[in-house]
C-alpha positions in Angstrom: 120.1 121.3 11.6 120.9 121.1 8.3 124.4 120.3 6.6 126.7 123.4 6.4 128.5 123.3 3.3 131.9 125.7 3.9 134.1 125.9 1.3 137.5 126.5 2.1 138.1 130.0 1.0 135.2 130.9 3.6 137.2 129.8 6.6 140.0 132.1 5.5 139.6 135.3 6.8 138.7 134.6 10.5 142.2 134.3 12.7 141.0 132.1 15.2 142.2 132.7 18.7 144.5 130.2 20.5 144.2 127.9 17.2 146.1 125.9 14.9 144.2 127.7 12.0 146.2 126.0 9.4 145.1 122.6 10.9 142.0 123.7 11.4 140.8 124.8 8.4 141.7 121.7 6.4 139.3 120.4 8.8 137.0 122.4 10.7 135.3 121.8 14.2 132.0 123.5 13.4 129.3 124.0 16.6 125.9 125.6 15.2 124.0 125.1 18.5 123.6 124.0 22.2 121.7 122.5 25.0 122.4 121.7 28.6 125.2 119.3 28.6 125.4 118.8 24.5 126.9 121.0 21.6 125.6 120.2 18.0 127.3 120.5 14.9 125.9 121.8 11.5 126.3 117.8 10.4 123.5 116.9 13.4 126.0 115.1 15.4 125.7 115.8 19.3 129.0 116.4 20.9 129.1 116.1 24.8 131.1 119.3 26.2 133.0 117.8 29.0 134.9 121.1 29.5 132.0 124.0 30.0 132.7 125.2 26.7 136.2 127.3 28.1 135.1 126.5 31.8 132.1 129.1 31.9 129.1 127.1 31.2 128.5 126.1 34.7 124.9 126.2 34.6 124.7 124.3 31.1 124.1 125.7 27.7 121.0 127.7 26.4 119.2 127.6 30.3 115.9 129.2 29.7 115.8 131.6 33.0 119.0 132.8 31.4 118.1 133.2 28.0 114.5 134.9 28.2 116.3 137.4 31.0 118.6 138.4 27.8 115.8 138.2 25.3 113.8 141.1 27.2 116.3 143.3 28.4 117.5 143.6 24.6 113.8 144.7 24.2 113.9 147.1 26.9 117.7 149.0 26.7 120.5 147.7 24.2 122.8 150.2 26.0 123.7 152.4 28.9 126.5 154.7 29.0 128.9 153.3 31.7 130.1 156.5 33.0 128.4 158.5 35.7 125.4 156.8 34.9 124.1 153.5 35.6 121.1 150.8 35.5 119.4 150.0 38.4 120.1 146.4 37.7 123.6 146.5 37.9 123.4 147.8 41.4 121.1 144.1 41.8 124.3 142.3 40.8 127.0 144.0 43.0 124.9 143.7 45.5 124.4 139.6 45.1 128.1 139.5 44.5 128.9 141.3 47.6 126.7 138.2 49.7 128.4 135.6 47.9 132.0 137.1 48.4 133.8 136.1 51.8 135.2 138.6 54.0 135.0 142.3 53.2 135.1 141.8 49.2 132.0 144.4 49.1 132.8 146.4 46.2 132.9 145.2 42.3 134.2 146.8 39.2 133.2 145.3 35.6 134.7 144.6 32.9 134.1 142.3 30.2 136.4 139.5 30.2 139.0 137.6 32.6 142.0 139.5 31.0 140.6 142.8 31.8 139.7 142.0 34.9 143.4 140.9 35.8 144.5 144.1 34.2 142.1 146.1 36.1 143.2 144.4 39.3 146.8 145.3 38.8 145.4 149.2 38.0 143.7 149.5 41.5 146.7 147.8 43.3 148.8 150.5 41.9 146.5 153.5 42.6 145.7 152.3 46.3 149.6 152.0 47.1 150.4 155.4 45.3 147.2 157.1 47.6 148.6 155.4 50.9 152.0 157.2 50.3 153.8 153.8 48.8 153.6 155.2 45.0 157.3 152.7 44.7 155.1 149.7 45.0 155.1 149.0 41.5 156.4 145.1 41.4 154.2 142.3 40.8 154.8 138.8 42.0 152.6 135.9 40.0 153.8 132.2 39.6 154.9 130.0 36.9 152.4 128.3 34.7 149.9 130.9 35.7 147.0 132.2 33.8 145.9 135.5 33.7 144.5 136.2 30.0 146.5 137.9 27.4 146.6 141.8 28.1 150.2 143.0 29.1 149.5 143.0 32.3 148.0 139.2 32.6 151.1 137.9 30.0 153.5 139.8 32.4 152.0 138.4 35.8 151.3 135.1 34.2 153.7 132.1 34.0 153.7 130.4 30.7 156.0 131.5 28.8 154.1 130.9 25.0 151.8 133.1 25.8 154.3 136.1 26.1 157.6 134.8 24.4 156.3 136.4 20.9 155.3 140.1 22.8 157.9 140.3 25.9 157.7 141.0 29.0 156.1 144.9 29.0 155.2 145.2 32.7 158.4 146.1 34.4 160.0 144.2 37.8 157.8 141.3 37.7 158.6 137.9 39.5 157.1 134.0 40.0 156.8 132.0 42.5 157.6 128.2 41.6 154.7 126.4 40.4 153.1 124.2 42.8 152.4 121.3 40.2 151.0 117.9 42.2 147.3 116.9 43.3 146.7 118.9 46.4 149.2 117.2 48.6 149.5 117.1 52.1 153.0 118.9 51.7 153.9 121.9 49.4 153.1 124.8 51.7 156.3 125.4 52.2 156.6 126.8 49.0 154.4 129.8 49.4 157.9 130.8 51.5 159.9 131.6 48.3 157.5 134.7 48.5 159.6 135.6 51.5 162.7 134.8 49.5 161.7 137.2 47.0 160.4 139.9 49.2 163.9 139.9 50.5 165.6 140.3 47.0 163.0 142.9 45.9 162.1 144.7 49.4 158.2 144.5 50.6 158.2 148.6 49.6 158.6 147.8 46.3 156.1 145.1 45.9 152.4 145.9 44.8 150.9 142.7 44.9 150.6 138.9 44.5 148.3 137.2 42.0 147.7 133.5 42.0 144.9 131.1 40.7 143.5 129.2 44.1 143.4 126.4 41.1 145.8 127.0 37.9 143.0 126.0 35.4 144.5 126.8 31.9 148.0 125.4 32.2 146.3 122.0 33.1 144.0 121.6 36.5 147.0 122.1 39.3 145.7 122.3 42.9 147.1 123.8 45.5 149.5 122.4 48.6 147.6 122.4 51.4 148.2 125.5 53.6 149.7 126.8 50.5 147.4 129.8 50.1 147.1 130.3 53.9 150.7 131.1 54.4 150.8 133.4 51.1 147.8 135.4 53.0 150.0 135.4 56.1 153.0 136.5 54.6 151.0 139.4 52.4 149.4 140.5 55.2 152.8 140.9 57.3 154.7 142.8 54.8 151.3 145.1 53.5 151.4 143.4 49.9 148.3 143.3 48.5 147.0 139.5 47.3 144.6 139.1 44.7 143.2 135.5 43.6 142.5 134.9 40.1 138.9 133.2 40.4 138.2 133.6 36.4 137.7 130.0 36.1 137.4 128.8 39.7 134.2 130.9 40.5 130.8 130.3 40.6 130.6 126.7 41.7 133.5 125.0 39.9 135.1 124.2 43.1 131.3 124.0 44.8 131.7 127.4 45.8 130.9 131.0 45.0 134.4 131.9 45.3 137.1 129.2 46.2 138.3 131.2 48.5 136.0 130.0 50.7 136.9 126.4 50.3 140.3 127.6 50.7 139.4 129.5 53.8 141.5 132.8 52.5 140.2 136.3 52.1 142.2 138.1 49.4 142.6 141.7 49.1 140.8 141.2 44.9 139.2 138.4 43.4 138.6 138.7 39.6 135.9 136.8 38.2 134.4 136.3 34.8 132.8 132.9 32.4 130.3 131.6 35.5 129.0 134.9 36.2 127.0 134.2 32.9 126.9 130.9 32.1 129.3 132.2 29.2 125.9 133.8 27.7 127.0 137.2 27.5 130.7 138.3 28.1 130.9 139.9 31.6 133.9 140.0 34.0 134.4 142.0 37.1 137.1 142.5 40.3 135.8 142.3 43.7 137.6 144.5 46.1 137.8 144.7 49.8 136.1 147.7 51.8 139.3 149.4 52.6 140.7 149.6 49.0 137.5 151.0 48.1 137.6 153.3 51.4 140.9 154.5 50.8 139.6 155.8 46.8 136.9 157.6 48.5 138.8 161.1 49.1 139.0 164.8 47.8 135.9 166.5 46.1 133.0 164.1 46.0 132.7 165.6 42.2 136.1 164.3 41.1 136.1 160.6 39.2 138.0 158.5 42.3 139.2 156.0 39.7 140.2 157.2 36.1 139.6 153.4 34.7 136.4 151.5 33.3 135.5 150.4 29.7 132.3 151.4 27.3 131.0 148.2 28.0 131.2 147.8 32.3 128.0 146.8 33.4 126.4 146.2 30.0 122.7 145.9 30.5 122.4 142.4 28.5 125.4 141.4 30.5 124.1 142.5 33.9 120.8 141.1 32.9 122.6 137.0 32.1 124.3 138.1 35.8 121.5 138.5 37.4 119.3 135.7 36.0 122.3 133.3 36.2 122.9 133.7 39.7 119.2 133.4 40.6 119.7 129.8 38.8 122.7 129.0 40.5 120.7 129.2 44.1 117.5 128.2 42.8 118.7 124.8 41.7 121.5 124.9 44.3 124.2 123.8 41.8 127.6 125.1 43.8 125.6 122.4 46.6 125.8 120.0 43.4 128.8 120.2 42.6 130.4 119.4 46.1 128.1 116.4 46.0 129.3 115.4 42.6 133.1 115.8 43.4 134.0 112.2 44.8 132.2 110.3 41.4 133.6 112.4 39.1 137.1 112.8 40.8 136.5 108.7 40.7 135.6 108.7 37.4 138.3 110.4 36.1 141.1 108.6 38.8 139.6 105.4 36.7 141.6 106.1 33.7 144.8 105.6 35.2 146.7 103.2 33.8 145.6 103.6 30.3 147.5 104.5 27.1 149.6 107.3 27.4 148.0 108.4 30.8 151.0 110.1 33.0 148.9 111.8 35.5 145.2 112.8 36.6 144.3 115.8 39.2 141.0 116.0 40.3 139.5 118.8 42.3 136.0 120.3 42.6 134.3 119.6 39.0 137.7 120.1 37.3 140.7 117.5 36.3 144.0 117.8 34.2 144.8 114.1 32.5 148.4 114.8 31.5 149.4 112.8 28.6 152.9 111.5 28.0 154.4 113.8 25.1 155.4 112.1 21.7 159.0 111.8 21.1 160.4 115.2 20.0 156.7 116.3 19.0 155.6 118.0 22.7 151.6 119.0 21.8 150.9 116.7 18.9 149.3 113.9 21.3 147.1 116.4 22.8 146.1 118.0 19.5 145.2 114.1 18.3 143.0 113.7 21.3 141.2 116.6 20.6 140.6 115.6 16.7 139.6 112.3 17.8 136.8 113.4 20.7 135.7 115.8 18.6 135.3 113.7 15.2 135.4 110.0 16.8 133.8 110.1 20.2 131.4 113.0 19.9 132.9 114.8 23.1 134.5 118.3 23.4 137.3 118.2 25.4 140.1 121.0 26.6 143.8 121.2 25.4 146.5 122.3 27.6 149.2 121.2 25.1 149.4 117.5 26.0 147.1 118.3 28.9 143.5 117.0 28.3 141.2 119.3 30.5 137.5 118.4 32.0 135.5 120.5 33.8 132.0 120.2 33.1 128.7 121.8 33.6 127.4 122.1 37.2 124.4 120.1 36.0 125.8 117.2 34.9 124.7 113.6 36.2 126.5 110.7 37.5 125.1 109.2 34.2 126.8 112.3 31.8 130.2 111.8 34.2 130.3 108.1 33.4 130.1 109.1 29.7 132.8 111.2 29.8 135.0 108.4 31.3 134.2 106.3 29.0 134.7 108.1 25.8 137.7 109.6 26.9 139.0 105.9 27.6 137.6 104.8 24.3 140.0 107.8 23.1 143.2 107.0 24.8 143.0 103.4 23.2 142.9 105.2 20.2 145.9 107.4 20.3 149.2 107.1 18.5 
């Protein structure tokens, strides 16, 4: 591609999202294209993306199933009105979703991103406690360093605290749970029993639910305990709080898996989902439900709307159509089968870089791994920000930041040859580092 010449009174106007925009527009990060493992820049430079793009690109970038699926149904119906009527093919993806979900999780809402989902999730916790006659289970219980995107309701339930500090807490008589930050150890499930701790400051009739990642992607790759999610299920299930598992990242094969809930061996009341139900083609997110939350919406006229929620844009068809063809790629190449395969050499890979500069810890799980660097003095995020710089400019590789945090997670179709690469330039990286 050729040379893109931007001046810098072009960059100006865009506020970029979770970016130093200052920083960045004295010197821009500029991706024009994409292909399977590889992002290119309008310079020709090809950058490896070690990270899925933002964890969503499971099935690796511009896949031709998925792309010619978009291509025709843009051809054949740019939009559908999302209320009281409906595509056929959406009714093809719920249905898919329904077999790949464990347990009961039968019925999906859509939305379009993970934040709405989470939002969405908190919605029907609330309406299915007020329709059971429990209308004062309005708490929330999340944990610390949790994500759950950036609507009030995520920033509220989530756990770290930049992402709220600026806008306050506006959901009303939330808690956390302590973070569980280690590698999957064989103890920690003893902390899922601060939920008990909490259930007795708040009362179990005032709680609505508990949201939790199986994984906490964002804040930097931290596993769970073993038996850590277990005992929250049994301790939900004992005091009729609802639990929903915030599968935004997790999903779709990152932990070699439809849902790590079944690697966890946990069946949640909700999972939301979002970034691998694409590919990260077209935006799409969703909340699975279990059959009796659905059930228990299912009453009064059947002419009266059961759920007064949903967006312009649920079950968009170009969305539902990168769904549908995404998960047809997922099974046909058998890439959540992959990427239990892959697991040991890349959690190898990345283990390798102990020891090196500034390394103060790696956590590997599933095709995901948090390398937590050690902070400058006084200057908490600037190492992280110079690692990015550097693989982006120096090592042609596209890395994750989670403060001083470097994040991979890459494409489900990555070799043992493109994980090597990753080790190495990130190693090449960490030599480099102030």
């Amino acid at each position: 591609m050729p040379p893109l010449d931007m001046k810098p009174n072009e960059l100006e106007s865009y506020w970029m999202p979770f970016t130093a925009n200052r920083s960045f527009k004295k010197r821009p990060r500029l991706i024009s294209g994409a292909k399977d493992m590889n992002f290119f820049t309008p310079d020709g430079r090809t950058v490896l993306d070690a990270t899925s793009g933002l964890y969503c690109v499971n099935a690796g970038h511009c896949r031709e199933p998925i792309v010619k699926a978009i291509q025709e149904a843009a051809g054949r119906l740019d939009y559908s009105p999302a209320f009281q009527f409906a595509t056929p093919s959406v009714f093809e993806l719920s249905n898919q979703l329904a077999l790949l979900a464990p347990g009961d999780l039968d019925y999906t809402l859509l939305a379009n991103s993970g934040s709405e989902a989470v939002d969405t999730a908190m919605k029907v916790a609330l309406s299915y406690h007020k329709i059971n006659g429990q209308g004062a289970r309005t708490r929330f219980i999340g944990r610390e360093r949790g994500y759950h995107g950036v609507c009030f309701g995520g920033i509220s339930v989530g756990g770290m605290v930049n992402n709220r500090k600026a806008f306050g807490n506006m959901i009303q008589g939330v808690d956390h749970l302590q973070t569980t930050y280690n590698r999957e150890p064989e103890w920690g499930a003893e902390l899922a029993d601060e939920l008990v701790r909490l259930i007795g400051l708040h009362d179990a009739s005032t709680i609505a639910a508990v949201i939790v990642e199986p994984v906490q992607g964002s804040t930097g790759c931290i596993p769970p305990p073993k038996g850590y999610l277990k005992r929250l299920r049994e301790i939900t299930e004992q005091h009729g709080i609802l639990l929903i598992f915030d599968e935004v990242i997790t999903g779709f094969g990152r932990l070699g898996y439809a849902f790590s809930a079944e690697r966890f061996g946990v069946v949640p009341d909700m999972i939301t989902f979002a970034k691998g139900i694409t590919s990260g083609s077209v935006p799409m997110s969703g909340v699975m439900v279990r059959k009796g939350i659905y059930d228990a919406h299912m009453s009064g006229p059947d002419y009266a709307v059961e759920l007064f929620h949903g967006f312009t844009y649920s079950g968009h068809p170009l969305a539902v159509a990168a769904a549908n063809a995404t998960l047809r790629l997922y099974k046909d190449e058998g890439l959540f089968e992959r990427a239990r395969k892959l697991e040991k050499p890349f959690a190898e890979a990345m283990m390798s870089l102990k020891g090196l500069p500034h390394v103060a810890d790696i956590r590997p799980i599933g095709m995901m791994c948090g390398i937590d660097l050690e902070s400058a003095a006084g200057k908490v995020g600037q190492r992280g920000y110079e690692a990015l710089e550097r693989a982006f400019f120096e090592h042609d590789l596209y890395i994750r930041l989670a403060t001083d945090t470097i994040v991979t997670a890459p494409p489900l179709i990555a070799s043992e040859t493109d994980i090597g690469q990753i080790r190495d330039r990130i190693a090449a990286l960490l030599k480099t580092l102030a």
